[in-house]
C-alpha positions as CSV (number, residue, x, y, z in Angstrom):
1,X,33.7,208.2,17.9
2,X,37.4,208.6,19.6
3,X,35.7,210.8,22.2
4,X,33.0,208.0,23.1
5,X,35.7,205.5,23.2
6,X,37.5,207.6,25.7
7,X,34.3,208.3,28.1
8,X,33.6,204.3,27.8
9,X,37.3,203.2,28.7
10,X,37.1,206.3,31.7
11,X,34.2,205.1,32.8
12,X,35.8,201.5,33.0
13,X,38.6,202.3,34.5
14,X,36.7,204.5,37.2
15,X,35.0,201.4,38.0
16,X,36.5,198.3,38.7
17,X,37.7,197.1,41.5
18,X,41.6,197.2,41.1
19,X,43.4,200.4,41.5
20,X,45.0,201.7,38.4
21,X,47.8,204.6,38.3
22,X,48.7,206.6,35.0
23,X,51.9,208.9,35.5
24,X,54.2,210.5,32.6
25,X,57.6,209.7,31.5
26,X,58.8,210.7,34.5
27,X,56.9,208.8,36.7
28,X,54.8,211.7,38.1
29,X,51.5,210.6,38.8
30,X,48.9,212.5,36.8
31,X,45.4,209.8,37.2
32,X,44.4,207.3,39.9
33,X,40.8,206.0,40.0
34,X,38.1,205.5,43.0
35,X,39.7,202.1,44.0
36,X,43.0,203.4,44.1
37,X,42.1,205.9,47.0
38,X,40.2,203.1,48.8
39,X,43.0,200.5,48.6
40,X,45.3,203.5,49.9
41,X,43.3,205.6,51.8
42,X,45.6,208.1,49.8
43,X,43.4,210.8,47.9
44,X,43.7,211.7,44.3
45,X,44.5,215.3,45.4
46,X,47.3,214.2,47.8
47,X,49.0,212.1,45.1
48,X,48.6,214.0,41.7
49,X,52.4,215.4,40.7
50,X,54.2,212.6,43.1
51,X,55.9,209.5,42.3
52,X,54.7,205.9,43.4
53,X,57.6,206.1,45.5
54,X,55.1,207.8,48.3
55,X,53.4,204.1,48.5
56,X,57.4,202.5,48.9
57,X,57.4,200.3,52.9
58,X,61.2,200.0,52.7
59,X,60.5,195.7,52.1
60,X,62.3,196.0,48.8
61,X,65.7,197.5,48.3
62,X,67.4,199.7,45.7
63,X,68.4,197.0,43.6
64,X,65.0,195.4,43.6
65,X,63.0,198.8,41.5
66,X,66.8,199.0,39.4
67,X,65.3,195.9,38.1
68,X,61.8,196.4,37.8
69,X,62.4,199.9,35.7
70,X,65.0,198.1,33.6
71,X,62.7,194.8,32.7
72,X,60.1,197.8,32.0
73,X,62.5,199.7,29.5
74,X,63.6,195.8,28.1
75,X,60.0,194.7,27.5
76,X,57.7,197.8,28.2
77,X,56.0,195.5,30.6
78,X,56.6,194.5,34.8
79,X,53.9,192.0,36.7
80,X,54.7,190.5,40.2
81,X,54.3,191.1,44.0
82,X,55.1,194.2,46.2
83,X,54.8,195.4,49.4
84,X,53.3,199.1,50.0
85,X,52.9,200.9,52.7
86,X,49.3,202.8,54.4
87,X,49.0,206.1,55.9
88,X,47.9,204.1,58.9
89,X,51.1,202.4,59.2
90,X,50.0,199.3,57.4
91,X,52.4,197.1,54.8
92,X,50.1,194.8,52.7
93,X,51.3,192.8,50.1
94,X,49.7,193.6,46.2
95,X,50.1,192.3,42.8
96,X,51.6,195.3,40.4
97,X,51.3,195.1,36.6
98,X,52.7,197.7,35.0
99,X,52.9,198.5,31.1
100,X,54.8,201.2,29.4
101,X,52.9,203.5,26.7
102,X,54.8,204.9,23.9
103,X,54.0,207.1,21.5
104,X,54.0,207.4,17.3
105,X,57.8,207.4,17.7
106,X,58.5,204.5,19.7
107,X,59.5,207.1,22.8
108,X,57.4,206.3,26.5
109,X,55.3,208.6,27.5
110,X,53.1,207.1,29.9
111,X,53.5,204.4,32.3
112,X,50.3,202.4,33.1
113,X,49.6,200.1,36.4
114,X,47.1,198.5,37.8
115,X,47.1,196.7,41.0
116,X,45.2,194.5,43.6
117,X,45.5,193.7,47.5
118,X,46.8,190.1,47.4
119,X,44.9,189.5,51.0
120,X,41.4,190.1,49.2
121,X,42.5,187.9,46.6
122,X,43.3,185.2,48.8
123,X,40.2,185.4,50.6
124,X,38.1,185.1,47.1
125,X,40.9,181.8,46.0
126,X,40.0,180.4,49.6
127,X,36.4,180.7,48.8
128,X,36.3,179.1,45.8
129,X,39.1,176.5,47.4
130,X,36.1,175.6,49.1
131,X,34.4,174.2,45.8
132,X,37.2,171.6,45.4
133,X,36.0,169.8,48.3
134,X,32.3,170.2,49.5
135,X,29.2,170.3,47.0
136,X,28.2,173.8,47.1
137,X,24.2,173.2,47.2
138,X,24.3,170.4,50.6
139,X,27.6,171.0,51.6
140,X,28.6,167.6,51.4
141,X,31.9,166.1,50.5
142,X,32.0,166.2,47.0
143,X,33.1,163.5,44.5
144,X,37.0,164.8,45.3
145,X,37.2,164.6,48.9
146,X,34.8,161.1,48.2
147,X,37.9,159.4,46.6
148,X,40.4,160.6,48.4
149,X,38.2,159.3,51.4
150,X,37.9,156.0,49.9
151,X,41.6,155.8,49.3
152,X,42.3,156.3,53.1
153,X,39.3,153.6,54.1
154,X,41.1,151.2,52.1
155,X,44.4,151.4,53.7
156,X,43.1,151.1,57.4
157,X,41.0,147.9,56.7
158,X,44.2,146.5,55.3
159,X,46.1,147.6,58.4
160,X,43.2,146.2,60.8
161,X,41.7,143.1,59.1
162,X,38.3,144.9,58.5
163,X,36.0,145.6,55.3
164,X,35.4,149.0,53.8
165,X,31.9,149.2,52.2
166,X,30.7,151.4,49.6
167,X,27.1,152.7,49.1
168,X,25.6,154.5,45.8
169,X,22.0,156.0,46.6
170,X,19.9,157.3,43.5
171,X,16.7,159.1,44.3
172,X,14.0,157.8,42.1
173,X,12.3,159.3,39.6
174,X,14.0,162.7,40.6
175,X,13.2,164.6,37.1
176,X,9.6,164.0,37.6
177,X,9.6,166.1,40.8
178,X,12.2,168.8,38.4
179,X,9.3,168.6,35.7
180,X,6.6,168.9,37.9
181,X,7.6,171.5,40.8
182,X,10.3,173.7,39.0
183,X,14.4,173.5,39.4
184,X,14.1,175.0,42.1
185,X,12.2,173.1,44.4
186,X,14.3,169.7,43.5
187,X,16.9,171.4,44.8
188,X,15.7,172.0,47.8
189,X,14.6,168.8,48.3
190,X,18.1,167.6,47.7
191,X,19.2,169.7,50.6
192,X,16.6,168.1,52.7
193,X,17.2,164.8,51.5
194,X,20.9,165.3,52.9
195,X,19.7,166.8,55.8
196,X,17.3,163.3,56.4
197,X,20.6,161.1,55.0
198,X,23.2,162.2,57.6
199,X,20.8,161.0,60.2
200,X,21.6,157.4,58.7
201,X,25.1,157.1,59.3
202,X,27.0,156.2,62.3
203,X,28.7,159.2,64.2
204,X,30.5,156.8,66.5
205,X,34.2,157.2,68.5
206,X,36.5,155.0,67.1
207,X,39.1,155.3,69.7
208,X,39.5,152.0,70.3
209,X,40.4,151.3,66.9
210,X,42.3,153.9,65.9
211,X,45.9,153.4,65.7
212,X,46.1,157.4,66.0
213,X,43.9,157.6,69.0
214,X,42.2,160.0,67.4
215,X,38.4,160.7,67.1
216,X,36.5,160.7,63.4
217,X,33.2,160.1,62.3
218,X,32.9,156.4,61.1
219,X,31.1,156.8,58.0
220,X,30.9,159.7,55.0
221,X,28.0,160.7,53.4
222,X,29.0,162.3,49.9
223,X,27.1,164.1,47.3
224,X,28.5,162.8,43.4
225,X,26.5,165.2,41.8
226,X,22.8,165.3,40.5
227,X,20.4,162.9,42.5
228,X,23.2,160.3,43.5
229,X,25.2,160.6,47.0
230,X,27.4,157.8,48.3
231,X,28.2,156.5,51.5
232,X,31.7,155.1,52.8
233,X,31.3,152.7,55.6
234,X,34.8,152.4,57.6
235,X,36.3,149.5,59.2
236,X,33.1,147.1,59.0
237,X,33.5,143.4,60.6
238,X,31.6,141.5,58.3
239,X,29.8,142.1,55.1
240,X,26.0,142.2,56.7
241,X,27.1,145.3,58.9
242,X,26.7,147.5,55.9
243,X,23.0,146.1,55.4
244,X,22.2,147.5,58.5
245,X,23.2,151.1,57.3
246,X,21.2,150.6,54.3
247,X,17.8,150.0,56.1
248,X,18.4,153.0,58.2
249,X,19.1,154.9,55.3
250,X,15.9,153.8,53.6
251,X,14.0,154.6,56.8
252,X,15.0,158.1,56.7
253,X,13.5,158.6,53.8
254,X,9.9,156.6,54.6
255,X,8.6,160.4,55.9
256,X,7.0,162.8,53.3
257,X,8.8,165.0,52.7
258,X,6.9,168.8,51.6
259,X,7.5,170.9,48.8
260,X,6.0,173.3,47.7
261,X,3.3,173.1,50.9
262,X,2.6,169.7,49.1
263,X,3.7,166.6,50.5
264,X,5.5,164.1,48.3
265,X,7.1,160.7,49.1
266,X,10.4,159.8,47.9
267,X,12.1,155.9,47.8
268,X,16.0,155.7,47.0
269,X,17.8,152.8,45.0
270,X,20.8,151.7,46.7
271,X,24.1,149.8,45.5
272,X,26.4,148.3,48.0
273,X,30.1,146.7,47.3
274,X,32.1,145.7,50.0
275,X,36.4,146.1,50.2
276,X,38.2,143.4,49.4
277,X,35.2,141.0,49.2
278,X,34.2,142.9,45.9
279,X,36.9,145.2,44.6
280,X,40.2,145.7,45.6
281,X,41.0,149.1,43.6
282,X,38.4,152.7,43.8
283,X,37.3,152.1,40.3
284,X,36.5,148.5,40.6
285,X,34.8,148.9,43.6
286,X,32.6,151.6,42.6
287,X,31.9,149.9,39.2
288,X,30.5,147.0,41.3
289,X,28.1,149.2,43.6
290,X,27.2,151.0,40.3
291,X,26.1,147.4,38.9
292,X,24.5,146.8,42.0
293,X,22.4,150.4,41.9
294,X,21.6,149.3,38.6
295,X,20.0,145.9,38.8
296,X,18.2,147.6,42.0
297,X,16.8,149.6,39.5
298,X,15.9,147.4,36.3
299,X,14.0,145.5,39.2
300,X,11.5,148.2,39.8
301,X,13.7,150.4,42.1
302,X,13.9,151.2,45.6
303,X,15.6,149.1,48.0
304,X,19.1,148.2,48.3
305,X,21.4,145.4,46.7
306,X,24.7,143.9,47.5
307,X,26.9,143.4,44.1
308,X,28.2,139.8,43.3
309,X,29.6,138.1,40.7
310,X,26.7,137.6,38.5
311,X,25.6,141.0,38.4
312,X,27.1,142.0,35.0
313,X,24.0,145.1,33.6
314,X,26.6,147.4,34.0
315,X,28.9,145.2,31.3
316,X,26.2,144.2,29.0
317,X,24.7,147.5,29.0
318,X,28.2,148.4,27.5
319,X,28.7,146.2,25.3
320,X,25.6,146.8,23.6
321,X,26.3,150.4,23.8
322,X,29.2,150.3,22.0
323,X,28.1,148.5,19.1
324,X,25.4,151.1,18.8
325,X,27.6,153.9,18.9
326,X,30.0,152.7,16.5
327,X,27.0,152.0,13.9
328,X,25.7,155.4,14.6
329,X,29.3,156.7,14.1
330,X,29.9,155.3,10.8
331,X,26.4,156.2,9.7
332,X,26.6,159.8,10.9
333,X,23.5,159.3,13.0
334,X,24.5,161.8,15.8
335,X,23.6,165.6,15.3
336,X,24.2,169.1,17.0
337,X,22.6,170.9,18.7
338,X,23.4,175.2,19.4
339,X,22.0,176.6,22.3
340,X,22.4,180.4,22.7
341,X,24.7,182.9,24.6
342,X,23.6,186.0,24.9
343,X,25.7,189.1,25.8
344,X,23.9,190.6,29.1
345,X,24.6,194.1,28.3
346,X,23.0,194.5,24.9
347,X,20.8,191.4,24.8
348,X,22.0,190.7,21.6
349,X,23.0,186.5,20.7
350,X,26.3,187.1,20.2
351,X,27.2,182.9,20.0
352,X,26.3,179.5,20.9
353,X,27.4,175.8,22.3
354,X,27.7,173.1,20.1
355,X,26.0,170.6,22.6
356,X,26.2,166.4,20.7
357,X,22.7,164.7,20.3
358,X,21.9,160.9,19.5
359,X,18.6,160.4,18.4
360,X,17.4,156.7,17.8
361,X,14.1,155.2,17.8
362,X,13.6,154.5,20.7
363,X,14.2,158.6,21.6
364,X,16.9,160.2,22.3
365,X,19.9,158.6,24.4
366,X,21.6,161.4,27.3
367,X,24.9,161.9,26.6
368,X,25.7,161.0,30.1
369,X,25.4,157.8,29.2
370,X,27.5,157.3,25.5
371,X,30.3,160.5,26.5
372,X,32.3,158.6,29.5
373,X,31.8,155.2,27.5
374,X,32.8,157.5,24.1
375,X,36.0,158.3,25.8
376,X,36.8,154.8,27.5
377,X,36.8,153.2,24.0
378,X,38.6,156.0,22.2
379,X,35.7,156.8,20.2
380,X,35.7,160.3,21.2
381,X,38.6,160.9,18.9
382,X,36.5,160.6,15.8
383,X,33.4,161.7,17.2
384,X,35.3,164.6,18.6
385,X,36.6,165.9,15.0
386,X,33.3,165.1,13.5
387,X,31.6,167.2,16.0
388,X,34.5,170.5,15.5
389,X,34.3,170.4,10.9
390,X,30.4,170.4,11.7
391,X,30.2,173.0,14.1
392,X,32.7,174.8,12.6
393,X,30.5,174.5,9.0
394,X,27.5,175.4,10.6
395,X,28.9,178.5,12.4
396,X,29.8,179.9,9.0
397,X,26.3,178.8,7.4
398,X,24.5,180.4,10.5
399,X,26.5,183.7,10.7
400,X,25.7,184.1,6.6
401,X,22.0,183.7,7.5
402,X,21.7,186.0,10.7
403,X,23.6,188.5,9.0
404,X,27.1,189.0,11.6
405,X,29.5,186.6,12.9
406,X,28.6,184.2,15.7
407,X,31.4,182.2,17.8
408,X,30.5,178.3,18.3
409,X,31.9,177.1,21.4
410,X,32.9,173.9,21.2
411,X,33.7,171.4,24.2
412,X,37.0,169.1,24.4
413,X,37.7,165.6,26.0
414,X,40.1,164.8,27.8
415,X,41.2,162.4,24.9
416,X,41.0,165.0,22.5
417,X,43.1,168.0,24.8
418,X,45.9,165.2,25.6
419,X,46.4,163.5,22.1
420,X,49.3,164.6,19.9
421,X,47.9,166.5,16.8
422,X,45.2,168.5,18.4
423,X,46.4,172.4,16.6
424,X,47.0,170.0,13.8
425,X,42.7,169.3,13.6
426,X,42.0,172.3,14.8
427,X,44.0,174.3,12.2
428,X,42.5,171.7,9.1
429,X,38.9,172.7,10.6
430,X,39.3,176.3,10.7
431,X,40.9,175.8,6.9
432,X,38.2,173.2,5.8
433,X,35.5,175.7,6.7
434,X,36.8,178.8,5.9
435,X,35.7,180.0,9.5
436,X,37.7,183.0,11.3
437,X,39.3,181.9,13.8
438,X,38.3,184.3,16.8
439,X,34.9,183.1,16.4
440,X,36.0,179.3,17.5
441,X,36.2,178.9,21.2
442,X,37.2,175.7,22.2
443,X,36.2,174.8,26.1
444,X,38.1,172.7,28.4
445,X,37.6,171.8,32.4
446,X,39.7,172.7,35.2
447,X,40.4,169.0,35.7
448,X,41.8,168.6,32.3
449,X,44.4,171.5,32.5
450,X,45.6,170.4,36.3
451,X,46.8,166.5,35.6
452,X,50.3,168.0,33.9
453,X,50.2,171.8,34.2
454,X,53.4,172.7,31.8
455,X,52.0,170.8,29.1
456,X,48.2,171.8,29.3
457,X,49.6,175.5,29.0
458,X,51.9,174.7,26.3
459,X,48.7,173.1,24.1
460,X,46.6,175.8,25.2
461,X,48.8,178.4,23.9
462,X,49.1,176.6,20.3
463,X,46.0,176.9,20.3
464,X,45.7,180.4,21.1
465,X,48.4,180.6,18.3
466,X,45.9,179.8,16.2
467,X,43.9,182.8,17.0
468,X,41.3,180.5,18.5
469,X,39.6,181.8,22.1
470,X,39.9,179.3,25.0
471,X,37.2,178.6,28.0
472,X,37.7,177.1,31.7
473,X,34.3,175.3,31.5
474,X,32.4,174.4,34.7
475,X,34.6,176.9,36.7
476,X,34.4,176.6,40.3
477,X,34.1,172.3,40.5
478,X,37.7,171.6,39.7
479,X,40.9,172.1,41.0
480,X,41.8,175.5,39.2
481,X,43.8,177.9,41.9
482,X,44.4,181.5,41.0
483,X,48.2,181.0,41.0
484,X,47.7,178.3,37.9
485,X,44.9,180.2,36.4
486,X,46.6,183.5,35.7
487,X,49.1,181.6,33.6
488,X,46.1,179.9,31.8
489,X,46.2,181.8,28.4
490,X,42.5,181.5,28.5
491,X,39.6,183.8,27.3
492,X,36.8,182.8,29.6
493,X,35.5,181.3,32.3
494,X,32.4,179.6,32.4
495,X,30.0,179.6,36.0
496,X,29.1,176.3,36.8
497,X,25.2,176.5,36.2
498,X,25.2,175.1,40.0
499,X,26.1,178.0,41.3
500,X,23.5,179.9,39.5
501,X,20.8,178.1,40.0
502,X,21.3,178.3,43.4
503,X,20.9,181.7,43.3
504,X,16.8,181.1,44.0
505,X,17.2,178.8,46.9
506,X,20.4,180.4,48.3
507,X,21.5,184.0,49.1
508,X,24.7,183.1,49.8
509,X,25.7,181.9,46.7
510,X,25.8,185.3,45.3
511,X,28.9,185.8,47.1
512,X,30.6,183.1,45.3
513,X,29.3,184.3,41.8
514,X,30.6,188.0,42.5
515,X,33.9,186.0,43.6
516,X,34.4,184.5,40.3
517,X,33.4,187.4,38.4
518,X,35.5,189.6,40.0
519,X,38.3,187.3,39.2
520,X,37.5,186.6,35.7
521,X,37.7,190.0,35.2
522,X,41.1,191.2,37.8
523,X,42.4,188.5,35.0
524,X,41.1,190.3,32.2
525,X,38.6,187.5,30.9
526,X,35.2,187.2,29.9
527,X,32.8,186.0,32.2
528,X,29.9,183.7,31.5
529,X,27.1,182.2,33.4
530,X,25.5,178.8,32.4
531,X,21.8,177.3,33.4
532,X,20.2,180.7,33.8
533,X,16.6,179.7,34.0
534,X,15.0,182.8,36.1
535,X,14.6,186.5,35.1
536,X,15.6,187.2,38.6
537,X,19.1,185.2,38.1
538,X,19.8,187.4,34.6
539,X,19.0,190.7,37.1
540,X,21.7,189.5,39.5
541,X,24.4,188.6,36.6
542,X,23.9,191.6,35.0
543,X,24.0,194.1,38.5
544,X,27.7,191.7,38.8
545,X,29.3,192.8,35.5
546,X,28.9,189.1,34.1
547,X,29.4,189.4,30.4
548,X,27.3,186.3,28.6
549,X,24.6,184.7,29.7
550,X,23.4,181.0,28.8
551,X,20.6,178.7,29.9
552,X,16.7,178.3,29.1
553,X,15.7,181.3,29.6
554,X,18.1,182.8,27.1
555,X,17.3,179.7,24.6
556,X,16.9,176.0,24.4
557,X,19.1,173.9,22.6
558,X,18.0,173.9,19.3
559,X,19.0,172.5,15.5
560,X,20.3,174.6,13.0
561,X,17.8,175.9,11.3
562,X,15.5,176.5,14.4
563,X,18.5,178.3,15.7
564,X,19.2,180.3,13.1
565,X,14.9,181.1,12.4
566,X,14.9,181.8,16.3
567,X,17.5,184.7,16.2
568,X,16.2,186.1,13.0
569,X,12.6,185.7,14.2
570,X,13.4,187.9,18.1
571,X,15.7,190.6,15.8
C-alpha cells in the first residue's frame, strides 16, 4: 500500500505545473520534476548534488536568505516572492514555498519547495480580471461595470442639467426556446441578440458636451445576466428622447432570427426610468424600470413602458410575497432538494448541494424570486438555519443508507456570513446532528468575502476551526484576485456553470476553465465544475484535472429519498 502511495504522489508531483525541488539537510538538491527544468531551462542532471543557490540573480542580499533559513528553522515553513536567475540571462520573479521535513526524531532531513513564475500567474489573474467587468458569453459590460457606469451618468447630468435614462430589456419567453432547442442554442441566440442590440444605441461624439473634451460612446448596452441586458442613456434633454432608443431597440429585434437552421421570432419587454424625474439613487432608479418591465409584462409583454408613480406590481408583488413566505416559514412548507457531485476521476457520487424548494399550489415558486426578498426582510436568518439542521440531518440519514459518508454543501447569504453567531449555528448543527464535520461544506461567493476582507477571513477560519470545508461559489463572476484568494482559507472553488456551458458554443472558453483550474490547484484546492450538461463538457473537465463535477448530466436535483434510491440504484 506505502509503495502505491509513493508511485501516486511521484506521479503527482511529476505532473503539475509548478516546479518542485527536494534537497537533504544540507540543501543539496537530490529531486526536481519536469516543470522545474522547463521553468529553468536547467536539467535534472545539471542540478542533482548543487544547492538552489545556482538559481540566486544577486536581487536579494545576504541578510535577506539569513532570514528565510532562520524563519524556516523557527516554523519549518518559508512562502513569499524571489527573484531567480536563467541560463539565458533572464531574472523573473517566482513565488517560493518551502517546507522543512523532519524525521521520527524531530531532526530535518529534507527540505521541500515548490514554486511558480509570478508572470504566468499574472497573465491567468488578468484573465480572469477580465470576468469582473465584461459577461463572458456576449462580452458586454456586466452588471459591475453597469453600476459603476450608472454612478458616473448620474454625476454628469447633475453637472449639465440633463437626464440619465435607464432601460431593462427581458427577452420573452426565453426558456421556451432553452426547452425547445437545447442550452446551447439560447445561448447563442443571446450572443446574437447582443450582436442585433448594439445596433440600437447611439455611438455618437459628445465633444461638445464633454467638459473633458474627450470622446465616449453615449449610451451602454449591458448584459445583467440570464435573458435581461440594460441600457444607460447619457445626458438625455428631455424624457421622450429615451422613447426614441426604445423603438429602435425593438426594431432590431423585428428580424427572425435562425437557430438551429430554423427561423424563430423574438419580441423584448422593456422598462424605462428616467434620472432625476424617477429616481435619484441606483437602487431606486432601477427598482422603478424593474416596475416598469414588469407591468410591460403582466400586460401581455413586448413593448416598452415608462415607470410613474402608479406603477406599484413590483411593491404589491412584495408584499404579498412576504406574507406567503412567512406562512410557509412557520408551517415548514419549504423543502430541499440534493443534486449530485460526482468525483470525475472515479465516477463515484462522492456529495451533493442542498439547493431550497417552495412548492405551493399553484407549482413551484423560483427561488429567484423569494431569496433576494428572503434576505431584504431578514427572513433568511431563520430560513437559513432551518435549511443547515435539515441538510445536515439528511446528510447523516443519506450516508447510513448509501453505505459511506457524503458531504452536503450547503450555500450562505450574505445575512447569514456577516451576522454575529454564525460558528455559534454552525457548531449546534454539526452537534444536533451528530454529523462529522469534514463532510459539511459551507459555500460562499466572491462578493461576500470582498466587502471587508480582514473580517470575512477571520469568520472563515472559525469556521475552518470547526473542521468544516469552505467553497468560493460562482468563481470567476466576482471580485476575487489571486493576492486575496491565497489568504482565503478555503477548500474549493466552484466554476461558474457559465463558463462551462460555454464550452459548446465557445472554444475559447476552455482557456479560462484551464485558468481556474490551474489555480485552484497552484493553491492547493479542489476544483469543481457546475452546469455540466454535455458528455463532451465532462471529456474536457476531466482531460483539465477538474476534481468534481455537477450539473444534469451528472444528476438532477432530486428529494431525499430519490436521491438516496438514485445512487443506490447506478452502484
Amino acid at each position: 500500500m506505502q509503495y502505491l502511495q509513493a508511485c501516486l504522489l511521484t506521479a503527482i508531483v511529476e505532473k503539475i505545473p509548478h516546479a518542485v525541488i527536494v534537497t537533504d539537510h544540507a540543501h543539496n538538491i537530490i529531486y526536481v520534476n519536469p516543470a522545474y527544468e522547463y521553468l529553468t531551462g536547467l536539467s535534472k542532471q545539471e542540478v542533482l548534488g548543487k544547492t538552489p543557490r545556482i538559481n540566486q540573480s544577486g536581487h536579494h542580499d545576504a541578510a535577506f536568505y539569513k532570514s528565510l533559513q532562520a524563519e524556516l528553522d523557527k516554523t519549518g515553513h518559508w512562502e513569499g516572492d524571489v527573484w531567480d536567475f536563467l541560463p539565458n540571462g533572464r531574472s523573473y520573479l517566482k513565488h517560493l514555498s518551502i517546507k522543512a521535513l523532519a524525521d521520527f526524531k524531530g531532526e530535518v532531513s529534507y527540505y521541500f519547495a515548490i514554486f511558480s513564475e509570478l508572470s504566468t500567474l499574472h497573465r491567468n489573474e488578468a484573465e480572469l480580471e477580465r470576468l469582473t467587468h465584461y459577461d463572458p458569453l456576449t462580452d458586454l459590460p456586466n452588471r459591475i461595470l453597469f453600476r459603476n457606469r450608472l454612478g458616473h451618468e448620474f454625476n454628469i447630468s447633475s453637472r449639465h442639467n440633463t437626464r440619465t435614462g435607464l432601460i431593462l430589456l427581458n427577452v420573452d419567453r426565453f426558456k421556451l426556446i432553452n426547452d425547445t432547442f437545447g442550452f446551447a442554442a439560447g445561448d447563442q441566440l443571446l450572443v446574437d441578440v447582443a450582436v442585433r442590440l448594439c445596433g440600437g444605441i447611439r455611438r455618437t461624439d459628445l465633444l461638445a458636451r464633454q467638459e473633458s473634451r474627450q470622446e465616449r460612446d453615449a449610451d451602454m448596452l449591458s448584459r445583467m445576466g440570464g435573458n435581461d441586458f440594460s441600457f444607460i442613456l447619457s445626458e438625455l434633454r428631455k424624457p421622450d428622447d429615451a422613447s426614441i432608443v426604445a423603438e429602435r431597440i425593438l426594431s432590431c429585434l423585428e428580424a427572425p432570427f435562425t437557430v438551429q437552421g430554423e427561423e424563430i421570432y423574438v419580441s423584448a419587454s422593456l422598462g424605462l426610468a428616467i434620472y432625476p424625474d424617477n429616481a435619484q439613487d441606483e437602487d431606486s432608479l432601477l427598482q422603478c424600470a424593474e416596475s416598469a418591465l414588469n407591468q410591460v409584462k403582466a400586460e401581455g409583454r413586448g413593448g416598452y413602458r415608462f415607470f410613474s408613480d402608479d406603477l406599484n406590481i413590483r411593491s404589491a408583488f412584495r408584499v404579498r410575497l412576504e406574507a406567503k413566505m412567512r406562512k410557509a416559514l412557520q408551517q415548514e412548507s419549504f423543502v430541499l432538494y440534493y443534486q449530485p457531485k460526482q468525483d470525475l476521476k472515479t465516477g463515484k457520487i462522492t456529495g451533493m448541494e442542498a439547493l431550497l424548494r417552495w412548492p405551493t399550489d399553484e407549482g413551484m415558486i423560483s427561488p429567484e424570486d423569494f431569496i433576494p426578498l428572503a434576505e431584504d426582510t431578514g427572513m433568511i436568518n431563520p430560513l437559513g438555519r432551518w435549511i443547515l439542521f435539515r441538510a445536515l440531518l439528511d446528510t447523516v440519514e443519506a450516508s447510513k443508507q448509501v453505505g459511506y459518508p457524503l458531504q452536503v454543501a450547503v450555500n450562505l447569504s450574505m445575512r447569514q456570513f456577516q451576522r454575529p453567531g454564525l460558528r455559534e449555528l454552525v457548531t449546534e448543527a454539526i452537534t444536533f446532528s451528530g454529523i462529522d464535520p469534514t463532510q459539511v461544506e459551507l459555500e460562499i461567493t466572491e462578493s461576500m468575502v470582498m466587502d471587508k476582507v480582514d473580517e470575512a477571513i477571520a469568520t472563515m477560519q472559525s469556521l475552518r476551526d470547526l473542521g468544516v470545508q469552505l467553497a468560493i461559489d460562482d468563481f470567476g463572476t466576482g471580485y476575487s484576485s489571486m493576492a486575496y484568494l491565497r489568504n482565503f482559507p478555503v477548500n474549493t472553488l466552484k466554476i461558474d456553470q457559465t463558463f462551462v456551458k460555454d464550452l459548446v458554443a465557445e472554444d475559447s472558453n476552455s482557456s479560462i476553465i484551464e485558468a481556474v483550474i490551474g489555480l485552484g490547484r497552484g493553491l492547493g484546492m479542489k476544483v469543481v465544475a457546475e452546469g455540466v450538461e454535455t458528455q463532451l463538457q465532462l471529456d474536457f473537465l476531466k482531460r483539465a484535472g477538474c476534481h468534481l463535477g455537477q450539473g444534469y448530466y451528472i444528476g438532477h436535483p432530486l428529494a431525499l429519498d430519490a436521491f438516496v434510491e438514485a445512487i443506490n440504484t447506478s452502484d
